[in-house]
N, C-alpha and C positions, 0 to 999 in steps of 0.2 A: 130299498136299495137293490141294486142289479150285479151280480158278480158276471165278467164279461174276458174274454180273451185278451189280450194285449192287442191286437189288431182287430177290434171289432169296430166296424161292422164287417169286415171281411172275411176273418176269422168268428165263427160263432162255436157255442158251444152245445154240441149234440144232445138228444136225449141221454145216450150211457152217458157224456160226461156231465151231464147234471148231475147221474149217481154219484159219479167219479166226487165230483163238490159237493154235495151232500153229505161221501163221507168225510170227505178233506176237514167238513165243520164238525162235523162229531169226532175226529179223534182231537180235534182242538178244543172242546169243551171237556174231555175226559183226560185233557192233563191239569184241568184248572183242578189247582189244591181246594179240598172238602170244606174247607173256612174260605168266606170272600167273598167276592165279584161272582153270581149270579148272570150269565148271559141269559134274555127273555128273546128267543126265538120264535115268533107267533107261526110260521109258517113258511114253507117254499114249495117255490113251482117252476116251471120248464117254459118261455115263451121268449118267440123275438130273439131266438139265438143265444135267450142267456136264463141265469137264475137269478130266477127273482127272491129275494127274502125278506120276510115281514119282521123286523123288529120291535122291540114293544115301545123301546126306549132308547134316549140317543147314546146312552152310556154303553149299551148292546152294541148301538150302528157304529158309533167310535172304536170299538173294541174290536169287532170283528173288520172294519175296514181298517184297520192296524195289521192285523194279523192275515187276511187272502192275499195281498199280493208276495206273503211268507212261503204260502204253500204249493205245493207241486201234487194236483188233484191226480195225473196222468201224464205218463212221461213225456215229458216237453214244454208240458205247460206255464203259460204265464199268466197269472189272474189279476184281476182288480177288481175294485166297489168302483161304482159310480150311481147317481142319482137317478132314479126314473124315465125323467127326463131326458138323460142320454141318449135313450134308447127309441126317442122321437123327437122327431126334426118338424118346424113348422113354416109351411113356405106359403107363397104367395102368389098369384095365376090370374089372368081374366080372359074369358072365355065370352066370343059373340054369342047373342041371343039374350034369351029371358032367362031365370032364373031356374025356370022349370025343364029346362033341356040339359043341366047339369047331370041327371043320371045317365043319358044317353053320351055326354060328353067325358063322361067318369069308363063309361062301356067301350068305347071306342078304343080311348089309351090304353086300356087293359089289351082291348086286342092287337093296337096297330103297335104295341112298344114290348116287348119283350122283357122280361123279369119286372112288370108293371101290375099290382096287385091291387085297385083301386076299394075292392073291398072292405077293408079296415081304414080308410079315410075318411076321416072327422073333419068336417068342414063346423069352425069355430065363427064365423064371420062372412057375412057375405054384402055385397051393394050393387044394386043394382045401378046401372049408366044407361041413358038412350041406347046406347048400341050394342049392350051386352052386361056382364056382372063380374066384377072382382069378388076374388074368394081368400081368404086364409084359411088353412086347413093342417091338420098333423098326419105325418106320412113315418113308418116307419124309418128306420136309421139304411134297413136294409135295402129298400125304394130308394131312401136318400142317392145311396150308392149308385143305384142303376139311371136314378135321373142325373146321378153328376158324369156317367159313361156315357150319356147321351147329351151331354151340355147343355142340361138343364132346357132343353128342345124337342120334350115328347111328341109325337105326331099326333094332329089331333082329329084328321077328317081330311079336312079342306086345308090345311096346315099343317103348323108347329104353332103346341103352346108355347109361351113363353114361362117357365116359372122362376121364383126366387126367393132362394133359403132367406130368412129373417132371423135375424140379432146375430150374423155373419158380417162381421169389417171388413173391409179389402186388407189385402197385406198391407202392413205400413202403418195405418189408418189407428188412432186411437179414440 
């Protein structure tokens, strides 16, 4: 599970306010009375603008996403649980050429689009076509944001790619 700002992906949460939720969770397991409900907290860590925390068990995950959006880590703040998954968006692209021109076509957008961080994309899928290869891939939530500033119309060279968020409905749309 990820604890995350109430405007995230716009609002992320800093390295100090990782601390800041960090200790948000420990003065919340040090009111739990000495008899009971055991929270198993395997681990946390700081990535992708939010905290991430390892639960052991879902009666943990239940529990504590009951209680963050309770707490106030820093003043201002507004928190929430959400799934891993929030925290990556998986969109959809094709790109002329072979298959094998994808690193140079990953190099490019990095440079020709600004807040474009091609680095950390996982490409899950790919096909090739006579005239080029469609890709599925996972992009951060924070990429997300900068390709939907740029309408979804990164620059690719010789162009604009074309990309497109997936398991995204139109408004209306059921």
């Amino acid at each position: 599970m990820a604890v995350v700002g109430d405007g995230y992906p716009g609002i992320q949460i800093s390295r100090q306010n990782f601390a800041d939720v960090q200790d948000a969770i420990r003065r919340l397991v040090d009111k739990l009375p000495e008899e009971g409900f055991t929270p198993s907290l395997v681990d946390s860590y700081w990535a992708k603008g939010a905290a991430i925390i390892i639960c052991q068990d879902k009666e943990t995950r239940d529990w504590l996403a009951a209680r963050v959006p309770t707490q106030v880590a820093w003043e201002g703040s507004r928190l929430k649980m959400v799934s891993l998954d929030a925290l990556t968006s998986r969109v959809m692209t094709w790109f002329p050429g072979p298959v094998e021109d994808l690193e140079h076509y990953f190099q490019w957008l990095c440079r020709l689009n600004q807040g474009l961080d091609t680095k950390h994309w996982r490409v899950y899928k790919h096909r090739e076509q006579p005239n080029g290869v469609s890709l599925v891939f996972s992009i951060d939530m924070t990429f997300a944001a900068a390709l939907e500033g740029i309408g979804w119309r990164p620059l690719r060279g010789e162009g604009q790619a074309i990309f497109s968020l997936l398991g995204v409905k139109p408004e209306g749309k059921k």
